[in-house]
N, C-alpha and C positions, 0 to 999 in steps of 0.2 A: 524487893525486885530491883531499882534503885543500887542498891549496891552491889550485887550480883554484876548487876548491867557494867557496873564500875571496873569491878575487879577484873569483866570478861575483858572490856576496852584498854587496861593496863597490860593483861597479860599479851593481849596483840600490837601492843605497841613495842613491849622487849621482846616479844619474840616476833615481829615484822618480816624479818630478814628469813622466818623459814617459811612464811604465808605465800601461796598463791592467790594474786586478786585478779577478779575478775567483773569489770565494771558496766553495770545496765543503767543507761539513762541516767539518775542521780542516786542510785542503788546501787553495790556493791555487792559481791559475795569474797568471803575469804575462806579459803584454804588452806588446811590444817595436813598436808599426809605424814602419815607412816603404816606400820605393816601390822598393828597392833587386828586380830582375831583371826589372819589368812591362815596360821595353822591351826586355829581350832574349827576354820570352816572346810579346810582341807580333809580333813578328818570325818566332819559329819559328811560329808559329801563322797569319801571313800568306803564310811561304815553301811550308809545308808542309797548307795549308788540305784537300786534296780529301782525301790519306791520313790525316792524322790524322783528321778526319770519319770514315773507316770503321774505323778501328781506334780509336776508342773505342765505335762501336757494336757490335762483336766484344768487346771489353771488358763490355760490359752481360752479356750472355750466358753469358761465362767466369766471371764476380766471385758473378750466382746459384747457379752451380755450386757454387764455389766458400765460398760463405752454406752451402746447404744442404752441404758436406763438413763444415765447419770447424763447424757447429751441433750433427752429427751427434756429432763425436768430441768436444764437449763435455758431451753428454748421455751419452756412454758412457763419460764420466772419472768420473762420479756412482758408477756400482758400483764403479772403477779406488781411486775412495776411500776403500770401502772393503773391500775385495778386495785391493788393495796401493797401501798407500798411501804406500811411498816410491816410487812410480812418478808422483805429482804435480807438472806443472810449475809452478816457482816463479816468480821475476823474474830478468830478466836485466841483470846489474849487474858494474860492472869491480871487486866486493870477493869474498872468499873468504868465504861467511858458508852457515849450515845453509839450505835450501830456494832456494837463490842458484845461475843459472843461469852460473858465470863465465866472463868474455870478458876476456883483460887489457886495462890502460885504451886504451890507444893504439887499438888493435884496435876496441876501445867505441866511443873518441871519434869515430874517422877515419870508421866503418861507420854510426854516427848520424848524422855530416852528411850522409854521401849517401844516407842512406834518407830523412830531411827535405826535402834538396832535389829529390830524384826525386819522392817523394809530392807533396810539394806544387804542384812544378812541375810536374807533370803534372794537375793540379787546374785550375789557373791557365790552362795551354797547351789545355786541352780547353773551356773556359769561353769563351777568347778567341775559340776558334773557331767557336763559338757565338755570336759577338758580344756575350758579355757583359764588360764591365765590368773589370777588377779594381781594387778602390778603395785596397788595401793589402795589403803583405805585410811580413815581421814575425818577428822571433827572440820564440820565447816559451818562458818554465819553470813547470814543475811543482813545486812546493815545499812544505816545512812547514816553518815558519820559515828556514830555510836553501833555495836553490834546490835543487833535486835531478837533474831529467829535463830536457835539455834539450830542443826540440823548436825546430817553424817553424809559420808558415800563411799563407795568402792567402786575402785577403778580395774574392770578390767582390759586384757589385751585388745580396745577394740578396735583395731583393723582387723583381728584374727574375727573380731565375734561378727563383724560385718560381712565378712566374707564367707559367713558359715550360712547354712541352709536356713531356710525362714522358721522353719523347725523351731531350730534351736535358739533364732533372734528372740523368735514370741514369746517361746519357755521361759525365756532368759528376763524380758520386760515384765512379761505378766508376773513374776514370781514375789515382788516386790508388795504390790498391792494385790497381789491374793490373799499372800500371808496375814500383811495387816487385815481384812475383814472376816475372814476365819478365824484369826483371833479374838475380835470385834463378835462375831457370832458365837465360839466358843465360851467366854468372859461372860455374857447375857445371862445365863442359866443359872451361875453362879450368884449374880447379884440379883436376881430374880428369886430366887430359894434360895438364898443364906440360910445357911442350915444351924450359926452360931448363936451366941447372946445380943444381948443388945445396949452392954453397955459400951461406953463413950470410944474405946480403943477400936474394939470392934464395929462401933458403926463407921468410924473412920476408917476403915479397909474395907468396909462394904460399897463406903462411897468411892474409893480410888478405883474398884473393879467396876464401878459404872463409868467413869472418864476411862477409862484405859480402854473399855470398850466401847465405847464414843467417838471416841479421839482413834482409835486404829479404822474403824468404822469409816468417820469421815476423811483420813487420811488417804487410806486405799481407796474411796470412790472417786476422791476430788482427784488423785494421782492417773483415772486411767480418763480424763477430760479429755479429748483429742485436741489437745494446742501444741502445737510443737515438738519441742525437745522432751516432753514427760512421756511416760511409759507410755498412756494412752495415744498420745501421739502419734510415738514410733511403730507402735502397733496399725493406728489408724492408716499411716502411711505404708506399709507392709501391705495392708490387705488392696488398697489403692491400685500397687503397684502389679498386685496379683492377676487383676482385671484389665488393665489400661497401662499404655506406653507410661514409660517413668515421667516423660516432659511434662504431661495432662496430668499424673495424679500427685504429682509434687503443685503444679496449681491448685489443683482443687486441696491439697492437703493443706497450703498458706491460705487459700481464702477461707475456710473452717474455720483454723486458729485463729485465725486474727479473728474472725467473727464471735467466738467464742472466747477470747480475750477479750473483747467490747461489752460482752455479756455478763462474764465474772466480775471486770471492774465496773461496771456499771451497779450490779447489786450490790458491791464494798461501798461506791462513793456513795450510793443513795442511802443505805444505812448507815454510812458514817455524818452525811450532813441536812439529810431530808427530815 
């Protein structure tokens, strides 16, 4: 990992000058764009226009649910903390370390890019079909001094998507972490009834289809959190705004997050140092 870690932090060092950064606290993220999948998601989104339409709208529906489960067992990790608090989930990371949920690397790396390009391409592919925009899409890290977390994104038009009906906002957020836990649910059956041998190759791909469905699993629920700027968020704030003047539910939508930013980092530091 080690050297991976190496190669990533050389290669953004000569290439700096095409990076977008963008700086939190003593965290960074950096920004990778180009145009690399927008015509092949152009495509899925023109072949496949009338069903994806309604199965992101089935999306919207399942992802609230989904907010209020996933907010539920956040607020009920508060007593879990202190009531028992090695029962705290930590990060999930390809090292062996105290509060460290571990995945070995390979397992990490191969299961991260397909939760990236499912998330995001399903962002992308619900957006288009919407007839918005996508201006860029893009490898991006999470860092502190060194890159850390790899990730993706795709940028669409979003003034245009802001200003579109709530419709098409929700379609558009939800699509992302829908896909990851359908996939996640999907993947189960399979590593559940391996229908193959069981020699060593093959267990090795039995066990990738249980991280890949773990890891999309926990990605898409942790993504529809209501803190801010994540899907669940923006959703969160949508439905706010449904009910109550914008001034009142952009309060209540900052006092959440941040409350539920206290909560998430709360369960990381206490499994990392308790």
């Amino acid at each position: 990992m080690g050297g991976l870690v190496g190669l990533l932090g050389l290669w953004m060092f000569f290439k700096r000058d095409k990076f977008v950064f963008q700086k939190w606290f003593i965290f960074y993220v950096a920004l990778y764009p180009t145009k690399f999948g927008i015509k092949f998601m152009r495509s899925i989104a023109s072949k496949y226009n009338r069903i994806l339409y309604w199965i992101g709208i089935i999306g919207i529906g399942f992802c609230y649910l989904g907010i209020l489960l996933i907010s539920e067992e956040l607020i009920r990790g508060i007593y879990t903390l202190f009531t028992n608090p090695q029962m705290t989930v930590g990060l999930v990371l390809p090292i062996k370390a105290k509060g460290v949920f571990y995945v070995p690397f390979l397992y990490w790396i191969i299961s991260l890019i397909v939760v990236m390009v499912i998330h995001e391409g399903a962002h992308g592919i619900i957006a288009m079909v919407h007839k918005l925009k996508i201006k860029k899409t893009g490898l991006a890290f999470l860092g502190f001094i060194i890159p850390i977390i790899p990730a993706a994104f795709v940028e669409p038009d979003e003034k245009k998507l802001m200003k579109s009906p709530n419709l098409i906002k929700l379609s558009v957020f939800a699509a992302g972490p829908f896909a990851n836990i359908l996939l996640g649910f999907a993947l189960m059956p399979f590593y559940l009834y391996f229908p193959f041998g069981s020699n060593f190759v093959i267990l090795w791909f039995k066990d990738l289809i249980y991280w890949l469905a773990l890891l999309n699993l926990g990605v898409g629920l942790f993504n529809l959190v209501p803190i801010g700027p994540i899907d669940g968020g923006r959703m969160f704030q949508i439905a706010l705004e449904k009910f109550m003047k914008q001034k009142k539910a952009v309060k209540i939508w900052k006092a959440v997050s941040y409350g539920l930013l206290v909560i998430v980092a709360s369960n990381i530091l206490f499994a990392l140092f308790l």
